[in-house]
Each structure stands twice: as structure tokens, then as C-alpha cells.
C-alpha positions as CSV (number, residue, x, y, z in Angstrom):
1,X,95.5,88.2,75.6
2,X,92.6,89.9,76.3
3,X,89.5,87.6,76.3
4,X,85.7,88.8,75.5
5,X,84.0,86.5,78.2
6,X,85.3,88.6,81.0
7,X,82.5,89.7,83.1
8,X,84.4,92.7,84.8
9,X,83.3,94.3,88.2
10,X,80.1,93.5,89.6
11,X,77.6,96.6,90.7
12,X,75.9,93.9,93.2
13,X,78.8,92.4,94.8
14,X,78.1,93.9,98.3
15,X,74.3,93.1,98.4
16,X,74.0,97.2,97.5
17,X,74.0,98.6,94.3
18,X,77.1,100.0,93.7
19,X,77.7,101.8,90.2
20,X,81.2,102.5,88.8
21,X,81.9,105.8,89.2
22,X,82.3,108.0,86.9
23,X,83.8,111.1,85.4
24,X,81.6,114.2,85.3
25,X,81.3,116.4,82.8
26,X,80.4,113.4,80.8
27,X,84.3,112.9,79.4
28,X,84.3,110.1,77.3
29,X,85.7,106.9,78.3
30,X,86.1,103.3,77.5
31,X,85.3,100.3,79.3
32,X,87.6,97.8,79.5
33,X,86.0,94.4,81.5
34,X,88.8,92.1,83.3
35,X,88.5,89.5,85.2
36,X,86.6,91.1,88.5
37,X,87.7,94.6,87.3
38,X,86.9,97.1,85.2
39,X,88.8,99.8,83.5
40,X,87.3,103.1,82.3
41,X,90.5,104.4,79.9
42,X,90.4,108.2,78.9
43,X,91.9,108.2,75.7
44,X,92.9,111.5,75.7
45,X,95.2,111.4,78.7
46,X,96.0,107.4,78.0
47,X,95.5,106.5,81.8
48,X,92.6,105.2,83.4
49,X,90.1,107.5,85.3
50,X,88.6,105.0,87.1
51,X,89.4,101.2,88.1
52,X,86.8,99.5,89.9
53,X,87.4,95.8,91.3
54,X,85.7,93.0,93.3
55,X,87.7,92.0,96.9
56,X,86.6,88.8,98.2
57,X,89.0,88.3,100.9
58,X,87.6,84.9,102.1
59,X,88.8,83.2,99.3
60,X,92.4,85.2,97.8
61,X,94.8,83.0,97.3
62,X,98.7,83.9,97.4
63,X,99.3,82.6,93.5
64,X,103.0,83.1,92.3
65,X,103.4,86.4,90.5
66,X,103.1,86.1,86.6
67,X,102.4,88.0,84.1
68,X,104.2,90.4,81.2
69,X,102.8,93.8,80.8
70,X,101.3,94.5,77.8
71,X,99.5,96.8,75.7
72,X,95.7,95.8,75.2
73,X,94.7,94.8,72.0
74,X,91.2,96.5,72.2
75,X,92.4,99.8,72.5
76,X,94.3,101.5,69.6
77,X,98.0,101.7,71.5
78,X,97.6,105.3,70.7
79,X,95.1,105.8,73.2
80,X,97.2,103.4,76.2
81,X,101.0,104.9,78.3
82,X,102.8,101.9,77.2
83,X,106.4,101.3,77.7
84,X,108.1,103.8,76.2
85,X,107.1,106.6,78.7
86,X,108.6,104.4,81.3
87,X,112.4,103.5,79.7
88,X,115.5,105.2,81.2
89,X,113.9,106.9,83.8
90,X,112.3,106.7,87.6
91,X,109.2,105.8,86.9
92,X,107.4,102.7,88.4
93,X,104.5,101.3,86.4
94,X,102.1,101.5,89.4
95,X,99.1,99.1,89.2
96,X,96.0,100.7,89.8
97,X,94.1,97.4,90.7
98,X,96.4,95.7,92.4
99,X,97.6,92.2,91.1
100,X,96.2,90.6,94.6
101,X,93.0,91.6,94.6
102,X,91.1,89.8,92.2
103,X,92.9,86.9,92.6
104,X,90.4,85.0,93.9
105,X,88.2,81.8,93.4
106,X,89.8,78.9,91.9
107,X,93.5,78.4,91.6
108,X,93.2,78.8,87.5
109,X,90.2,82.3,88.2
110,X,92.9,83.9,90.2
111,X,95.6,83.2,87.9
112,X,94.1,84.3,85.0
113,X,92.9,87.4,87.2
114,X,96.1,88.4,88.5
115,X,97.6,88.0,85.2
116,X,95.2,90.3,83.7
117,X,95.8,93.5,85.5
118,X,99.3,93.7,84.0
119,X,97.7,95.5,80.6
120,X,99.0,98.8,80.4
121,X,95.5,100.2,80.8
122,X,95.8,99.6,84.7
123,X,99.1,101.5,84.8
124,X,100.1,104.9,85.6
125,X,103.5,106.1,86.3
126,X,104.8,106.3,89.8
127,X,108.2,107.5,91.3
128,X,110.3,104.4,91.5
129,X,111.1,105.9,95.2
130,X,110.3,103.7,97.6
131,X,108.9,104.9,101.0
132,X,106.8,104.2,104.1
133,X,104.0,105.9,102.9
134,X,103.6,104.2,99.3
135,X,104.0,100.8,101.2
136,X,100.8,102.4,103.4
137,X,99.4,102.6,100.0
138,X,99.9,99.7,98.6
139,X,98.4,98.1,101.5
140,X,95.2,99.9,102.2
141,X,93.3,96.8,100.9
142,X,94.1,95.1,103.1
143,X,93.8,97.1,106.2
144,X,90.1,97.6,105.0
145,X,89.8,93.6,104.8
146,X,91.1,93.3,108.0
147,X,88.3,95.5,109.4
148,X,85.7,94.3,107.5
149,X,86.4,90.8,108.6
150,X,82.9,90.8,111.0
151,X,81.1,91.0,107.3
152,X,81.5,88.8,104.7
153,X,84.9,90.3,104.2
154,X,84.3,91.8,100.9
155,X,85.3,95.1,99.5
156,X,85.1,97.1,96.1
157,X,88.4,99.2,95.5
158,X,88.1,102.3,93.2
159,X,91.1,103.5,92.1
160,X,93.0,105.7,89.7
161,X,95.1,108.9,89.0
162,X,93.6,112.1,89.3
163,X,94.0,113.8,85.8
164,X,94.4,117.2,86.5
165,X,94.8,119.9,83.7
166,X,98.1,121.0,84.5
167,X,99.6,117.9,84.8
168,X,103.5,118.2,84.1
169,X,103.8,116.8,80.2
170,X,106.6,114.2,80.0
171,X,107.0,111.8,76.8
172,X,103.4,113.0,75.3
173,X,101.5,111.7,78.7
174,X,100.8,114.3,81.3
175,X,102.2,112.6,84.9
176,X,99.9,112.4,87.2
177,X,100.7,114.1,91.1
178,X,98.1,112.2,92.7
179,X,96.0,109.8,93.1
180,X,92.8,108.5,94.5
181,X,91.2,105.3,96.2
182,X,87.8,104.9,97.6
183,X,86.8,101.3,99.4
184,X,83.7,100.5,100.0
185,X,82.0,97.5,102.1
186,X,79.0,96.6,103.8
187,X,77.4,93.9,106.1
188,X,76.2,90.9,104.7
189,X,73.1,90.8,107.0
190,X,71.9,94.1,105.2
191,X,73.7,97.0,106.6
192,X,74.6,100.4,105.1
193,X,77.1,101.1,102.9
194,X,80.5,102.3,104.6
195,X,83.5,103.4,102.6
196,X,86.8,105.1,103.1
197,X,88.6,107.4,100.8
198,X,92.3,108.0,100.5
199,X,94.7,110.1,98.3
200,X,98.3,109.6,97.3
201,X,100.7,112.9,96.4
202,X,103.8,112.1,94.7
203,X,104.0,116.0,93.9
204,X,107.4,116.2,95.7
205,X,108.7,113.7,93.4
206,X,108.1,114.6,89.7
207,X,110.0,117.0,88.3
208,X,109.7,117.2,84.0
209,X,111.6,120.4,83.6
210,X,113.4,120.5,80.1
211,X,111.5,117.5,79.6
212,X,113.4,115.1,81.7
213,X,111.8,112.8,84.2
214,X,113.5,113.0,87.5
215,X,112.5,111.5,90.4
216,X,113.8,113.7,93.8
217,X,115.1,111.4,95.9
218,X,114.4,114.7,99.2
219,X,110.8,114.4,99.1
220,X,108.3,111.4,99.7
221,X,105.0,110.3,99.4
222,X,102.6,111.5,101.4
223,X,99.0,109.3,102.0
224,X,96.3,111.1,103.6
225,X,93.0,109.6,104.6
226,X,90.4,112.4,102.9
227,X,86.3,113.1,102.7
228,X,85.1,111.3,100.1
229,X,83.4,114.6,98.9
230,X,87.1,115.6,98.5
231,X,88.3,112.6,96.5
232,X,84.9,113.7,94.2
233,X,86.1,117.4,93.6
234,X,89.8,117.0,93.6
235,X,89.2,114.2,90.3
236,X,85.9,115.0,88.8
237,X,84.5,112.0,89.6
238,X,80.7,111.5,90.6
239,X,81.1,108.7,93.4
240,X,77.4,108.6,94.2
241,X,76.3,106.8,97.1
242,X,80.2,106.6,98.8
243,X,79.8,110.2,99.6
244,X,77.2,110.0,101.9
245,X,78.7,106.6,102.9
246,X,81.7,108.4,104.2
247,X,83.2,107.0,107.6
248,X,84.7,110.4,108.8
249,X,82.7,112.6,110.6
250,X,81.2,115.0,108.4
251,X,83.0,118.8,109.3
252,X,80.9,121.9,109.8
253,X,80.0,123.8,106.8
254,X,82.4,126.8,108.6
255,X,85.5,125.0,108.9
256,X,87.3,123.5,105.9
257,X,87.9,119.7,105.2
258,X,90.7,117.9,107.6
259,X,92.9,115.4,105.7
260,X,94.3,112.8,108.0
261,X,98.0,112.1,107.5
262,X,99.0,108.6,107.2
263,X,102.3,107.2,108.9
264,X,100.6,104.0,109.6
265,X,97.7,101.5,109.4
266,X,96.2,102.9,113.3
267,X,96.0,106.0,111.4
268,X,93.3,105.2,109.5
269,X,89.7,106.2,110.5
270,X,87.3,103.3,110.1
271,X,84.4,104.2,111.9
């Protein structure tokens, strides 16, 4: 049950002011506050547009995985994709913040945590298909922890499908083809900001014709490492300070935008 103490993510967890971001074009959202995360839900699509969480990776603790998804009681149900878009079909319900990461603190804070982000609200369907690239996914947290282990080994995670207009409709929800994660650290003795951004396409993987969800079991995931000035355009998100904290080289105003493909953690660009 949802619980009106939660203080939700924390602007000033990394010693830097760090907003949420947000969408622009000033689409309305609501905020949902969880445990070390927050949730801005578009009500229109029913999926988040942006999740934002607190990492503290000095003190997760590996707590035994419980927790029933659920529909969130502050949000008319109309507004949330809950389990009827994913019955009888291929679809995952893919956290957005994942149910490690703000499990953290005491034994009973990261239980309740953990628990928490199984509300429908930090959902959106994935391709049940399992591959090395959506494992890559699942894992870029930690990767980033790993590097950031010289700091204080904190990291804020932003996260969430990119709701594009032409989404393919299935079930009254449009499915989203990608999706988005920006993570963000910085020094504890006062450095700058750094942060890496990263996109998921499951295009090869939905197909809604006649709508029917299939999942194609011939094409895959594919996780590139991308500017964060991408990440910004390709949502409609206004990330603020994490674009100009970008860890790839900036490219020349001539030549276009590389993404990096991902096959593995080495692949990732950390500066």
C-alpha cells in the first residue's frame, strides 16, 4: 500500500543540485514519491515519463525478492498499464527503477523500498525475449557503481520509456520501442557532475499488427551508449545539467551523433 510519508528522490543526494527531469512542452504529469524514487506518470499514455532514484551502493543490501505488483491507489487505474495489457502474451513487465536499487539502509528501509517499485506505475512492457543485450541493461547500474567506487559510490538513475507518437497501439496502451537511462554521479570532495546516457530498442521485437502482441523471436535488443543531448531529443525530456555533464566527447557540429553499441560492460565509455 502506498504510504504518504514517502520522501521520494532526493535533488541533493550527490552534493549537486540535481532536479528531476522533466518533459518539455510542459505535458502534464503526476508525481508519485516512493521510497528513494520518484515517479512522474503521464496519464495519457499510462507509463511513466520519467523515474528518478537514489543509488547508494555502500550500503545495498541483497534482501529476498518480495513484492506483488499492483495498481497504485493514488492514481485512478484508468490513468496506470496494469495487468491486463500484459495477459496471454510476450510481454515482460519491465521495472523502470529497478527493485535493487533503492534497497538500501536498514534491513526493514530496503525492504519496504524494494517492495515498492512493484506498482504498476514503474512498469512498462518489455519483450519477454531474453538476450545479452537486455541483461547489459539490466545491469548498467551497476557497472556505473563499479566506476564510481573512488566517490562515495552513489548514483541517481533516470529512467523510462520514450513515448513517442507513433507508438504501435496494443490493448488501449501505445508499446513503447525504446527506452532511455541517464546516470549521474559526482565526487564527494566536490567535483563536477559526470553522467552517462544509454538507450534500449526493442523495435525488432514488437509487432501489434491486427492487434496481436507478438514478440519476434529473429531480432534482439540492441543497447547503445548515446549523447545525452540525444537521450533529450529522442524523449522530449529537458535533462538540464546532465547534458553538459556528458562523459562522451562532444562531436563536431559537422558530423552527426555516434551511438556506441553495447555487447558488453568494456563497451561502455566512462570518461
Amino acid at each position: 500500500m502506498a504510504d504518504a510519508t514517502w520522501s521520494g528522490y532526493d535533488p541533493g543526494f550527490l552534493g549537486i543540485p540535481l532536479p528531476i527531469p522533466r518533459p518539455l512542452g510542459g505535458t502534464a504529469v503526476r508525481g508519485l514519491a516512493y521510497p528513494r524514487f520518484t515517479v512522474l506518470l503521464d496519464p495519457h499514455r499510462r507509463l511513466a515519463a520519467v523515474t528518478a532514484v537514489n543509488i547508494d551502493g555502500a550500503s545495498l543490501r541483497d534482501v529476498p525478492r518480495t513484492g506483488e505488483w499492483q495498481l497504485d491507489p493514488r492514481v485512478p487505474a484508468a490513468e496506470q498499464t496494469g495487468p491486463a495489457v500484459y495477459a496471454d502474451n510476450d510481454l515482460d513487465r519491465g521495472h523502470l527503477v529497478r527493485r535493487r536499487d533503492p534497497g538500501w539502509g536498514t534491513a526493514a528501509e530496503a525492504r519496504e523500498a524494494t517492495e515498492a517499485t512493484f506498482f504498476y506505475t514503474n512498469a512498462a512492457p518489455q519483450a519477454g525475449a531474453f538476450n545479452q543485450s537486455k541483461e547489459l541493461w539490466l545491469g548498467l547500474e551497476d557497472h556505473v557503481l563499479a566506476y564510481a567506487d573512488t566517490t562515495d559510490q552513489r548514483i541517481s538513475v533516470f529512467t523510462a520509456p520514450v513515448l513517442a507518437p507513433d507508438d504501435p497501439p496494443y490493448r488501449g496502451v501505445g508499446i513503447p520501442r525504446r527506452f532511455f537511462k541517464v546516470a549521474a554521479w559526482a565526487p564527494s570532495d566536490g567535483g563536477r557532475l559526470e553522467a552517462a546516457g544509454f538507450v534500449l530498442d526493442q523495435s525488432e521485437l514488437i509487432d501489434t499488427a491486427q492487434g496481436i502482441m507478438t514478440v519476434s523471436r529473429l531480432g534482439g535488443f540492441r543497447t547503445f551508449q548515446v549523447p545525452i543531448a540525444d537521450v533529450e531529443t529522442l524523449a522530449g525530456i529537458d535533462l538540464g545539467p546532465l547534458v553538459e555533464a556528458d562523459v562522451l566527447a562532444p562531436t563536431p557540429a559537422a558530423r552527426p551523433a555516434v551511438w556506441r553499441p553495447l555487447s558488453a560492460p568494456s563497451d561502455i565509455e566512462l570518461g
